[in-house]
N, C-alpha and C positions, 0 to 999 in steps of 0.2 A: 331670310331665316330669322326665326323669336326666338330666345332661349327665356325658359321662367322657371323661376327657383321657389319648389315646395320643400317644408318640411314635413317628417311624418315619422312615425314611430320604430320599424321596425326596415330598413331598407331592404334587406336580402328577401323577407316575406315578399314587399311591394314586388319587387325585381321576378320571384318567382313564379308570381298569381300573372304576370304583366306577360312575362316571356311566353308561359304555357299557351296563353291566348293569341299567339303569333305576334307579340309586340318587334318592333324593331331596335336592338340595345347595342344605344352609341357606347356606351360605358357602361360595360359589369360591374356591380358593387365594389367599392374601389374605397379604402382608407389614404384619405389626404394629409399631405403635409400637415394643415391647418388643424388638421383635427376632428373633422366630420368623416363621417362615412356616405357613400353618393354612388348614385346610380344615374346613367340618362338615356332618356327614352327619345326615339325620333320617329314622329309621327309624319306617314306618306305627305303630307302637304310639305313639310321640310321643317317643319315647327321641333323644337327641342325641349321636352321637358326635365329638368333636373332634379330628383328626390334625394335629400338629403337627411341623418338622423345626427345630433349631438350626439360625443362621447357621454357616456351614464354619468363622468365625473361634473358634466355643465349640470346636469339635470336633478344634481342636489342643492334641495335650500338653503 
């Protein structure tokens, strides 16, 4: 099994558009310790993909 770590803008959209289309969700959109918010997806081969968004406060200049 792969796990790979995307990020991307908007996690709970991803997670929504992903699920409707019969994705498989190891992890519901989920706020961590750390401080991202994450979702992960498992695709039939066994492959894991992990979407992650920074908190809005990283994402100022």
């Amino acid at each position: 099994m792969t796990d790979a770590f995307l990020w991307v803008a908007d996690v709970d959209r991803l997670h929504d558009e992903l699920s409707t289309r019969g994705a498989i969700v190891q992890l519901p959109p989920t706020h961590q310790a750390w401080g991202t918010r994450e979702t992960g997806i498992r695709y039939p081969d066994g492959n894991v993909l992990v979407f992650a968004a920074k908190p809005p406060s990283a994402n100022r200049g």
